[in-house]
PDB file of N, CA, C and O in Angstrom:
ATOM      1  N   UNK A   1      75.561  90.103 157.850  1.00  0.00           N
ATOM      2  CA  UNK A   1      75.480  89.659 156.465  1.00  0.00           C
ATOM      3  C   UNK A   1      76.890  89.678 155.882  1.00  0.00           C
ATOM      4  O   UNK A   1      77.802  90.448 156.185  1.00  0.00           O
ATOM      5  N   UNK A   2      76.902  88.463 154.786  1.00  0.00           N
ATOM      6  CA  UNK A   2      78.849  88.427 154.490  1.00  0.00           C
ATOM      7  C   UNK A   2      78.162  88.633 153.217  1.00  0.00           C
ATOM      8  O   UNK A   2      76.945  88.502 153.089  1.00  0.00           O
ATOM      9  N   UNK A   3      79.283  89.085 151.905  1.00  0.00           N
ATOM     10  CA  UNK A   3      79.545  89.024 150.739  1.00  0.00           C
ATOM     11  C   UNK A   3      80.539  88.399 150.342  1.00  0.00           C
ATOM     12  O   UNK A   3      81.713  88.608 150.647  1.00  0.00           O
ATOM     13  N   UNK A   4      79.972  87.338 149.408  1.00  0.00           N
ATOM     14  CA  UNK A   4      81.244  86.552 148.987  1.00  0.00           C
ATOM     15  C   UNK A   4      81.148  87.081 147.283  1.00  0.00           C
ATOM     16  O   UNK A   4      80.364  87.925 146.849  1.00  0.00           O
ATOM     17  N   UNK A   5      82.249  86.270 146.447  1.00  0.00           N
ATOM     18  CA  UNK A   5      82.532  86.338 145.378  1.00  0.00           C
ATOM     19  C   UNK A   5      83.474  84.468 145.358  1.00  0.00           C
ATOM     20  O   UNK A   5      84.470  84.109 145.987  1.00  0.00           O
ATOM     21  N   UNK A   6      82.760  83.831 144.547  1.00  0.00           N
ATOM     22  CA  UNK A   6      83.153  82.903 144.009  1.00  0.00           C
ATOM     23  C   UNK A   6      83.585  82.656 142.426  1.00  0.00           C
ATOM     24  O   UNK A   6      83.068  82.951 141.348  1.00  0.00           O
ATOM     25  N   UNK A   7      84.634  82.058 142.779  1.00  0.00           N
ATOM     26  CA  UNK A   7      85.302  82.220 140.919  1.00  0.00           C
ATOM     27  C   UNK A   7      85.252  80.832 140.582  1.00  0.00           C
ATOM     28  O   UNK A   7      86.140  80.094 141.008  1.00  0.00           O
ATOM     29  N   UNK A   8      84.675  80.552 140.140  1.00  0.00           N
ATOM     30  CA  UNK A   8      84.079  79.210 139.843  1.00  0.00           C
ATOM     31  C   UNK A   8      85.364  78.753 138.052  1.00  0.00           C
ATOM     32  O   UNK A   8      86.112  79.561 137.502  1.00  0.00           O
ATOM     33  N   UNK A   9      85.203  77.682 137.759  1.00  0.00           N
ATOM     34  CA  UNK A   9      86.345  77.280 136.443  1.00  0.00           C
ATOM     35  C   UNK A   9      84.936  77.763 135.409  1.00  0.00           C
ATOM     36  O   UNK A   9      83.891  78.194 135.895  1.00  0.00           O
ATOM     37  N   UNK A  10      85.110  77.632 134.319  1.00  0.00           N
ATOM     38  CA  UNK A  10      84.627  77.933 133.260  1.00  0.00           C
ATOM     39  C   UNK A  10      83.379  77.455 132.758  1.00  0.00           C
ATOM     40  O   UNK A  10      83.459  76.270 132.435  1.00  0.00           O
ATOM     41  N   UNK A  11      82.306  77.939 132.587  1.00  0.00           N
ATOM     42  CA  UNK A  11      80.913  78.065 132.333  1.00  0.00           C
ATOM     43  C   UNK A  11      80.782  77.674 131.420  1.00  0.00           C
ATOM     44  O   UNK A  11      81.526  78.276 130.645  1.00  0.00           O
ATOM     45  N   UNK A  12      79.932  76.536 130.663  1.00  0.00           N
ATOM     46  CA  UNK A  12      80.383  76.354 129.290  1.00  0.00           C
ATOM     47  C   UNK A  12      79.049  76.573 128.754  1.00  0.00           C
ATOM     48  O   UNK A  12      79.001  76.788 127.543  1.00  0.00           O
ATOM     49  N   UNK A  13      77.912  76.563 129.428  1.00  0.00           N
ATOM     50  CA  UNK A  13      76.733  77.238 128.444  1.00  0.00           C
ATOM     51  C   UNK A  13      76.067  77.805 129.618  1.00  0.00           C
ATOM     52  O   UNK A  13      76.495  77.667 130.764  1.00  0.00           O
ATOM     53  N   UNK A  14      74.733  78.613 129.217  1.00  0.00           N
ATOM     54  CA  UNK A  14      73.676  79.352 129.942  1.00  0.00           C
ATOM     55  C   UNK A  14      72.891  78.332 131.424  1.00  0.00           C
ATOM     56  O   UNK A  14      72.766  78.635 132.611  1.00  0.00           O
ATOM     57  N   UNK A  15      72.537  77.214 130.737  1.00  0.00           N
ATOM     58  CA  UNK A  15      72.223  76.171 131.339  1.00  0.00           C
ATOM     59  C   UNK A  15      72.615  75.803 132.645  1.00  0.00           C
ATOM     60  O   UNK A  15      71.911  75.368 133.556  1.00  0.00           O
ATOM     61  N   UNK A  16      73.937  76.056 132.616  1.00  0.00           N
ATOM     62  CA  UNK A  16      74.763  75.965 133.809  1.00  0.00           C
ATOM     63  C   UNK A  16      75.006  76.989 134.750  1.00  0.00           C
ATOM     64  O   UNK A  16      75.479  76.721 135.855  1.00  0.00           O
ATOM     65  N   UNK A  17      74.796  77.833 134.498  1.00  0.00           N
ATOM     66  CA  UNK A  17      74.414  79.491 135.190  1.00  0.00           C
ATOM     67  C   UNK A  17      72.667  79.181 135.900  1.00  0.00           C
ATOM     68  O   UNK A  17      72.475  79.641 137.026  1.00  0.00           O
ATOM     69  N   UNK A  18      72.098  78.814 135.567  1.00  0.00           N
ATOM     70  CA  UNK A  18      70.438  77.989 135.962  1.00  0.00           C
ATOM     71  C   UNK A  18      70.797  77.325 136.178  1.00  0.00           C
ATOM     72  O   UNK A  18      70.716  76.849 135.046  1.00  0.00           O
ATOM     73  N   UNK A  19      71.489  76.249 136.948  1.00  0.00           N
ATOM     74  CA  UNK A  19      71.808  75.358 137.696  1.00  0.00           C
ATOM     75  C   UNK A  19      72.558  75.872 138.707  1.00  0.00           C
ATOM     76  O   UNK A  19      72.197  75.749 139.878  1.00  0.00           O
ATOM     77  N   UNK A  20      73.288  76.280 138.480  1.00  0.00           N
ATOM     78  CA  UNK A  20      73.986  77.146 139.829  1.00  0.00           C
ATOM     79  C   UNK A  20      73.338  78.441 140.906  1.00  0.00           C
ATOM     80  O   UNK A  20      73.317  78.648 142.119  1.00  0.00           O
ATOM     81  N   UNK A  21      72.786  79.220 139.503  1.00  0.00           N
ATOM     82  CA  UNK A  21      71.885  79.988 140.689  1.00  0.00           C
ATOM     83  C   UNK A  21      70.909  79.609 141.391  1.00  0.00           C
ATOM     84  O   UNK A  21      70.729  80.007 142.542  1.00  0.00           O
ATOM     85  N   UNK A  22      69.923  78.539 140.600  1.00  0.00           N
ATOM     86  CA  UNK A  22      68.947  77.606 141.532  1.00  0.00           C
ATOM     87  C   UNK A  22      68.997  77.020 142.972  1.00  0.00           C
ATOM     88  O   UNK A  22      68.222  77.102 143.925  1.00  0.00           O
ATOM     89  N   UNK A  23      69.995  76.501 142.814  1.00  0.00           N
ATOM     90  CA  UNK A  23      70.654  75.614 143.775  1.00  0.00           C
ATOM     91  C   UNK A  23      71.272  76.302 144.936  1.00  0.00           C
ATOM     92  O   UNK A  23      70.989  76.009 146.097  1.00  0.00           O
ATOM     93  N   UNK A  24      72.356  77.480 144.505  1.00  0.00           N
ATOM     94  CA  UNK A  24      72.460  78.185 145.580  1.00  0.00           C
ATOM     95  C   UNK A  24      71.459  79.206 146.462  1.00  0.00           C
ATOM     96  O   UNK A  24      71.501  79.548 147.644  1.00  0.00           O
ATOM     97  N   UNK A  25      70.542  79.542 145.371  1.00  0.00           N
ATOM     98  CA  UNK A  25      69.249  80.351 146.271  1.00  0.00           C
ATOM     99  C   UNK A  25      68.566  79.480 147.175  1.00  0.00           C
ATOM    100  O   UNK A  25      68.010  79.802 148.225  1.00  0.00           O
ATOM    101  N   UNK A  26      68.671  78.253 146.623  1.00  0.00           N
ATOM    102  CA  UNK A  26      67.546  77.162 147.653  1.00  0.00           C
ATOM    103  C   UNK A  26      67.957  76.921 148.710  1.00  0.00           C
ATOM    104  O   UNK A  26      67.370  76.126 149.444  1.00  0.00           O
ATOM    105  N   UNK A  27      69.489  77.775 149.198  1.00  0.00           N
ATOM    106  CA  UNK A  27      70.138  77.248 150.553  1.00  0.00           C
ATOM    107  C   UNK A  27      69.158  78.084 151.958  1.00  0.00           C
ATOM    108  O   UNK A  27      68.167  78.780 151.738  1.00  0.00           O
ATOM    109  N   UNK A  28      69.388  77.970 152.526  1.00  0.00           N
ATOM    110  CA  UNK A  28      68.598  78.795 153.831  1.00  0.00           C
ATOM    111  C   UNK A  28      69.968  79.988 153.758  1.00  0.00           C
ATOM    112  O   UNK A  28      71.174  79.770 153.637  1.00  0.00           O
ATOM    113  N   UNK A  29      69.369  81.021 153.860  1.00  0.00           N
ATOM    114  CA  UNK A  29      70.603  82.072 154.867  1.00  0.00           C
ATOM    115  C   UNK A  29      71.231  82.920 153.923  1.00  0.00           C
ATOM    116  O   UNK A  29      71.923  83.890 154.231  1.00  0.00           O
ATOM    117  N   UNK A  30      70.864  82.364 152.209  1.00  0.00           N
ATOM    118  CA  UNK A  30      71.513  83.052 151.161  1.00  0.00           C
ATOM    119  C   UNK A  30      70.269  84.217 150.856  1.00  0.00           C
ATOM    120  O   UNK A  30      69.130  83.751 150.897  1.00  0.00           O
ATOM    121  N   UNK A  31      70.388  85.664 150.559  1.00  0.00           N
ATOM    122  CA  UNK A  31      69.899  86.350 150.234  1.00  0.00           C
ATOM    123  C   UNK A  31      69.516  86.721 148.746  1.00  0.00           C
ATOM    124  O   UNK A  31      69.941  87.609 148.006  1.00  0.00           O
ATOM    125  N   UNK A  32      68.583  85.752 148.567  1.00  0.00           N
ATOM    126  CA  UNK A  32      68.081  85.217 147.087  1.00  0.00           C
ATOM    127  C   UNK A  32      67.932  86.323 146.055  1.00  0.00           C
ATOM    128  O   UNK A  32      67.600  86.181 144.878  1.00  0.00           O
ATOM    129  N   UNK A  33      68.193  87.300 146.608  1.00  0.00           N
ATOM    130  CA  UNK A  33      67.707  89.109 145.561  1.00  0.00           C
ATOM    131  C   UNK A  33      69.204  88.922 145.117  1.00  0.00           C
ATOM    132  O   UNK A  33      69.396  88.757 143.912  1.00  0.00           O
ATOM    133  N   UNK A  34      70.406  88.932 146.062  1.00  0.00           N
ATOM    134  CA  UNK A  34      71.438  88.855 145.874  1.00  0.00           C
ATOM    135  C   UNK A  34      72.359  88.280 145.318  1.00  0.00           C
ATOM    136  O   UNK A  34      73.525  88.670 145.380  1.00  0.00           O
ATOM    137  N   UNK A  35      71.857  86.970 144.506  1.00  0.00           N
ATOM    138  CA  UNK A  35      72.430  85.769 143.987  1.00  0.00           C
ATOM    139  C   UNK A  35      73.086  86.758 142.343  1.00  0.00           C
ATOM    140  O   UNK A  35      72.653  87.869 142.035  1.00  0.00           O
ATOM    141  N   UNK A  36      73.954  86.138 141.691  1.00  0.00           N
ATOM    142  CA  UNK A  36      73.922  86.844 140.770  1.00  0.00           C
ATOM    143  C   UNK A  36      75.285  85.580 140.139  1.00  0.00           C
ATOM    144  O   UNK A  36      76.425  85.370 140.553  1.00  0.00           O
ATOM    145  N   UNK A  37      74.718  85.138 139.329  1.00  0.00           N
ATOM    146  CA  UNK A  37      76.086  84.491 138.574  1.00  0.00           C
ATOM    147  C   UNK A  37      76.426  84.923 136.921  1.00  0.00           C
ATOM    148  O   UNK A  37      75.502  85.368 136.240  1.00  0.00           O
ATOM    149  N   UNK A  38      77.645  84.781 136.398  1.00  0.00           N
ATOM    150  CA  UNK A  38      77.950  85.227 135.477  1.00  0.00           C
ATOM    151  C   UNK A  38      78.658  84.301 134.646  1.00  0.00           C
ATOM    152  O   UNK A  38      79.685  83.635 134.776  1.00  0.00           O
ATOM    153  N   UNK A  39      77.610  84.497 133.558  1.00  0.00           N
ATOM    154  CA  UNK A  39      78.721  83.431 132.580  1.00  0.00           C
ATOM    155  C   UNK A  39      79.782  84.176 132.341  1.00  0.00           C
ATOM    156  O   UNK A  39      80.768  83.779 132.961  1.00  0.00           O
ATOM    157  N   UNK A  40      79.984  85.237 131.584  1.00  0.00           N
ATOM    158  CA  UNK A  40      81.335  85.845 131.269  1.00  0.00           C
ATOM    159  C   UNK A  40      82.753  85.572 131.957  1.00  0.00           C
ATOM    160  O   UNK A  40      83.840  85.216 131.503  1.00  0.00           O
ATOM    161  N   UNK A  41      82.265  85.905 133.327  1.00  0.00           N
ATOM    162  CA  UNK A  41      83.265  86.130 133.933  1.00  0.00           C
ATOM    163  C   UNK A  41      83.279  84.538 134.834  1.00  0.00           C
ATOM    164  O   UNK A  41      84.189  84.400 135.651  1.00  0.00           O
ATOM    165  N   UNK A  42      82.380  83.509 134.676  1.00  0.00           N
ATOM    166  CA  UNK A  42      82.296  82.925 135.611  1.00  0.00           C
ATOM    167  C   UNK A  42      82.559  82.887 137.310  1.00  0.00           C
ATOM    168  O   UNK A  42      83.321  82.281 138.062  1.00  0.00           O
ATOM    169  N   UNK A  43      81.759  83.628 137.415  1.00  0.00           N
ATOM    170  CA  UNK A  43      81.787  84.073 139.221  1.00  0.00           C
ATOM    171  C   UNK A  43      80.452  84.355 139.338  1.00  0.00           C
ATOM    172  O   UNK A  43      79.733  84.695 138.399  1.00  0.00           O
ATOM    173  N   UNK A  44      79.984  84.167 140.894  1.00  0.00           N
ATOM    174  CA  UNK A  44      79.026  83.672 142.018  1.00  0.00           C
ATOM    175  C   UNK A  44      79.211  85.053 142.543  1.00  0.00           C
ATOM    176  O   UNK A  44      80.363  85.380 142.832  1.00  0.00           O
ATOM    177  N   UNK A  45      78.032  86.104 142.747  1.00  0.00           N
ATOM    178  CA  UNK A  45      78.355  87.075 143.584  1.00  0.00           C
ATOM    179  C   UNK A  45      77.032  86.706 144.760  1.00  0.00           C
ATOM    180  O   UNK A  45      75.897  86.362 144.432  1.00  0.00           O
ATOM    181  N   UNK A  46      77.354  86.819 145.665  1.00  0.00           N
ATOM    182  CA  UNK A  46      75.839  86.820 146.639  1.00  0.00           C
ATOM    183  C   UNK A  46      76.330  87.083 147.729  1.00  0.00           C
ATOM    184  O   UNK A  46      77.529  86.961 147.979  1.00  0.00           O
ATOM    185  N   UNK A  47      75.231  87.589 148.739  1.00  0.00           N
ATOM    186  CA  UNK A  47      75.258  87.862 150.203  1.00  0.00           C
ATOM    187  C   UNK A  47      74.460  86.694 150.901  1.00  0.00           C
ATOM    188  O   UNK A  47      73.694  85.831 150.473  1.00  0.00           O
ATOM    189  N   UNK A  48      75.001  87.053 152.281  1.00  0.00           N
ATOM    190  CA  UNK A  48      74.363  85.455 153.031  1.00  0.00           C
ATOM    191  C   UNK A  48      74.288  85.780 154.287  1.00  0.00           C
ATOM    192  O   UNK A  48      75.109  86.653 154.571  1.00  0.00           O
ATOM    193  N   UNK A  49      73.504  85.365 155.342  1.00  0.00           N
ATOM    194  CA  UNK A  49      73.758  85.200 156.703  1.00  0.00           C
ATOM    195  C   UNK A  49      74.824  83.766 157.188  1.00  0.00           C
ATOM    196  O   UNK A  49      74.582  82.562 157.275  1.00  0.00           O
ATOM    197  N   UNK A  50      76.307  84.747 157.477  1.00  0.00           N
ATOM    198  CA  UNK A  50      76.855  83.203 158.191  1.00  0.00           C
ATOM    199  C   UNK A  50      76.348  82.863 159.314  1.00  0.00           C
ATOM    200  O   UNK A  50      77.289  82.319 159.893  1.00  0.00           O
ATOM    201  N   UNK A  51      75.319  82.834 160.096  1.00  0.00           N
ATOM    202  CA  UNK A  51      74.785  82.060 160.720  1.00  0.00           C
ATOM    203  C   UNK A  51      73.781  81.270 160.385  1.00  0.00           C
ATOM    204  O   UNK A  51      72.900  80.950 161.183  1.00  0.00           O
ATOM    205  N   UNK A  52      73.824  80.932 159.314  1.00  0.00           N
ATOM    206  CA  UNK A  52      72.218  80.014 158.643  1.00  0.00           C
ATOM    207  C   UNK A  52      73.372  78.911 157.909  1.00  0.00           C
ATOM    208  O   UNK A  52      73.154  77.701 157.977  1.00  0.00           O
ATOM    209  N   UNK A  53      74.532  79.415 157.250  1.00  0.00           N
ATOM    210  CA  UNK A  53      74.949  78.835 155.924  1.00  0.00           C
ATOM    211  C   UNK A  53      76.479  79.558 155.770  1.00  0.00           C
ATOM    212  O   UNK A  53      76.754  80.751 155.906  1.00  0.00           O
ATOM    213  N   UNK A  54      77.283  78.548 155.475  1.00  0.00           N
ATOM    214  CA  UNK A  54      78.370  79.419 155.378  1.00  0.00           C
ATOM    215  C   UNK A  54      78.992  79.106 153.886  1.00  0.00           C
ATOM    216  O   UNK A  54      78.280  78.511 153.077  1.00  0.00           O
ATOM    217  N   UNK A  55      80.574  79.585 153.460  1.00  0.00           N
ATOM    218  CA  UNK A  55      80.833  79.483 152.714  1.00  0.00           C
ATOM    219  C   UNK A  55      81.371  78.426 152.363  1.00  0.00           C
ATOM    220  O   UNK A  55      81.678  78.334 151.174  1.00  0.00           O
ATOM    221  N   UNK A  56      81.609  77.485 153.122  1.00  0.00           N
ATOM    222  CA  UNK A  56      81.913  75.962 152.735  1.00  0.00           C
ATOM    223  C   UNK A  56      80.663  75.537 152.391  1.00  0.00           C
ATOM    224  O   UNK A  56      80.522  75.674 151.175  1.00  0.00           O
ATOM    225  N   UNK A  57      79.650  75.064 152.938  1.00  0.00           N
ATOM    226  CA  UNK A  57      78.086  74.478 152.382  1.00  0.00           C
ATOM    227  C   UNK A  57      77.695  75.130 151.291  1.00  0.00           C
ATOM    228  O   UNK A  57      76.894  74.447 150.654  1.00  0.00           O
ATOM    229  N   UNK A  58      77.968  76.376 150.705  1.00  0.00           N
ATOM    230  CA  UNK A  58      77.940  77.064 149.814  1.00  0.00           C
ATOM    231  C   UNK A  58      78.539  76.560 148.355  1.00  0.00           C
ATOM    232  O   UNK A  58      78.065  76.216 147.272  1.00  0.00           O
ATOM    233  N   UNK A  59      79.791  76.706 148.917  1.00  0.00           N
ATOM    234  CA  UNK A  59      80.872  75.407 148.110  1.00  0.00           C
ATOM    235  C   UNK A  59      80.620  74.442 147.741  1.00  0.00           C
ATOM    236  O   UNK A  59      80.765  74.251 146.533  1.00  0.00           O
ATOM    237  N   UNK A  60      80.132  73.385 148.572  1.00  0.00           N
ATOM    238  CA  UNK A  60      79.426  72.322 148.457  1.00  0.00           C
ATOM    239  C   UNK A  60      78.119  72.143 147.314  1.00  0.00           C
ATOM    240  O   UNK A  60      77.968  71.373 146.365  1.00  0.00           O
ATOM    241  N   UNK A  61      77.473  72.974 147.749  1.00  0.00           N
ATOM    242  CA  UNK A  61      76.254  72.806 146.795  1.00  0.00           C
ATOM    243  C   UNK A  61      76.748  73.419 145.287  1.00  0.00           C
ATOM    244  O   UNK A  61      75.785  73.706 144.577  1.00  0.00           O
ATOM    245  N   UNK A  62      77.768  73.612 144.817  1.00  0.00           N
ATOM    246  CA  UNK A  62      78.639  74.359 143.962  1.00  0.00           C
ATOM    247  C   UNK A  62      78.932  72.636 143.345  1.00  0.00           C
ATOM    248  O   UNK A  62      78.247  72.092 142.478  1.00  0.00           O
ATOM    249  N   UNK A  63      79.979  72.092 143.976  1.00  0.00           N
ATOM    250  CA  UNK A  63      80.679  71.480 143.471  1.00  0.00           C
ATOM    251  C   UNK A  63      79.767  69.900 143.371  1.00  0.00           C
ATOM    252  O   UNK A  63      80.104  68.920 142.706  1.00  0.00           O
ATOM    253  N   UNK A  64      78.639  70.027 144.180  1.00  0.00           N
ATOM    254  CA  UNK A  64      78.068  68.550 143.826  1.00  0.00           C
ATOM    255  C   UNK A  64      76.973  68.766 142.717  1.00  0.00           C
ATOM    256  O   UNK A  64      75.955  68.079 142.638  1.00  0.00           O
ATOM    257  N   UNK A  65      77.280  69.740 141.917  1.00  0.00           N
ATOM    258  CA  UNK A  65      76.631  69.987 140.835  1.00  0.00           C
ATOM    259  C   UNK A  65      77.286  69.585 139.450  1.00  0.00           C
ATOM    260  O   UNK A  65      76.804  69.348 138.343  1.00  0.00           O
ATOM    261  N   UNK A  66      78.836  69.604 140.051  1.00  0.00           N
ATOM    262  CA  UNK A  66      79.761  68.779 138.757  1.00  0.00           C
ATOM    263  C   UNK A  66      80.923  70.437 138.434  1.00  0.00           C
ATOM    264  O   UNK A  66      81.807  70.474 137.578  1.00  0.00           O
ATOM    265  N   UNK A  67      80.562  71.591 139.367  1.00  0.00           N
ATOM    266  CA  UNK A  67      81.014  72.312 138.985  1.00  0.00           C
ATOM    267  C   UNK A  67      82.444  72.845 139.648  1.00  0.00           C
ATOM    268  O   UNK A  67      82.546  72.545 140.838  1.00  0.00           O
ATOM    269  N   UNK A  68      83.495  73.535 139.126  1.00  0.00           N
ATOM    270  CA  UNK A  68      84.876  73.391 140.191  1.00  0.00           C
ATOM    271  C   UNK A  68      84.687  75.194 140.625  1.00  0.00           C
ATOM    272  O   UNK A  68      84.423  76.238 140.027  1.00  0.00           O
ATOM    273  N   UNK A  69      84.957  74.827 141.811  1.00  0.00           N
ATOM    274  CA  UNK A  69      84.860  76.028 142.616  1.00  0.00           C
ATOM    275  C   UNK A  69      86.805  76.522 142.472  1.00  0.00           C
ATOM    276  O   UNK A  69      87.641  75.628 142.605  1.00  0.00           O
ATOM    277  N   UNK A  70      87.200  77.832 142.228  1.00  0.00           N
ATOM    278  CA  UNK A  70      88.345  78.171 141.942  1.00  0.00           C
ATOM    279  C   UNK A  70      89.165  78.650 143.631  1.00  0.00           C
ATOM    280  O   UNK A  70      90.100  78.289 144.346  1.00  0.00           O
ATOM    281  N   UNK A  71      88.139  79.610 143.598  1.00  0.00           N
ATOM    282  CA  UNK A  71      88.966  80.415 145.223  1.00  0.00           C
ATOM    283  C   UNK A  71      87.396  81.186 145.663  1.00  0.00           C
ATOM    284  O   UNK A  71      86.648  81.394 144.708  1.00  0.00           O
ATOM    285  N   UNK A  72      87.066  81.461 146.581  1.00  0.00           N
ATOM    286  CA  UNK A  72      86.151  82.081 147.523  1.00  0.00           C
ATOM    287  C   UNK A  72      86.498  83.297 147.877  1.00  0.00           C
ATOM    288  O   UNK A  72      87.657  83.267 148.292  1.00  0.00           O
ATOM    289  N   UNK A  73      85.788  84.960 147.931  1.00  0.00           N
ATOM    290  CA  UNK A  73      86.636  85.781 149.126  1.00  0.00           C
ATOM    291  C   UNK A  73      84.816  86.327 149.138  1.00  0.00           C
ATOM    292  O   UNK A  73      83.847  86.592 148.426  1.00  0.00           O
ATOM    293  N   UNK A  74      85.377  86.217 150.701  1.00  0.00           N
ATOM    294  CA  UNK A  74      84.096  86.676 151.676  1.00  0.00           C
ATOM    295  C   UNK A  74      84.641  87.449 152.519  1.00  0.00           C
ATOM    296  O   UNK A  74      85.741  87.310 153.054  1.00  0.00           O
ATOM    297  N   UNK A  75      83.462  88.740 152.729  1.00  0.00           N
ATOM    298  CA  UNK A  75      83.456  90.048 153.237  1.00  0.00           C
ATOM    299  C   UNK A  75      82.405  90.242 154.198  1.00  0.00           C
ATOM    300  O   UNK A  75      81.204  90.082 153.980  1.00  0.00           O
ATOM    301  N   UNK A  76      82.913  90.582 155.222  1.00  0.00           N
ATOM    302  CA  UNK A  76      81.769  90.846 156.782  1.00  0.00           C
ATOM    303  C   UNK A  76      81.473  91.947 156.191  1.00  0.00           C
ATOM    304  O   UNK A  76      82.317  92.674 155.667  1.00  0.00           O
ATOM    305  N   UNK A  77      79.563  92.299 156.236  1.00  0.00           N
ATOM    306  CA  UNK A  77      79.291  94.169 156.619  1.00  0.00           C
ATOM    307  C   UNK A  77      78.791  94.181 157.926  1.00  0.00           C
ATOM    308  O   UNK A  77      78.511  95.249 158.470  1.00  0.00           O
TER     309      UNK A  77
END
């Protein structure tokens, strides 16, 4: 299981926090208890199996939402 932290650009309402967490739970391999996004701080915290899904497809489903992904850091346990 990896832990990432995504710093996504700036959140501009609630709405968009429900669009992002939706979307990324619906991936295979993401550990859906684990999803956690933040308007404040705008960042993506979640755990994942990189063998189902990694952090680029992750990305992806991020940014074809209209949203800008900043920098990624992912952590093996």
């Amino acid at each position: 299981m990896h832990k990432a932290t995504i710093q996504l650009g700036t959140l501009t309402c609630p709405s968009c926090m429900q669009k992002i967490d939706k979307a990324v739970k619906s991936l295979e391999g993401v550990d859906k208890e684990s999803v956690n996004v933040s308007f404040n701080t705008s960042k993506v915290k979640l755990n994942f199996d990189g063998e189902k899904v990694g952090i680029e497809e992750i990305e992806k489903t991020i940014t074809a939402l209209g949203y800008d992904v900043k920098k990624s850091q992912v952590k093996a346990e």
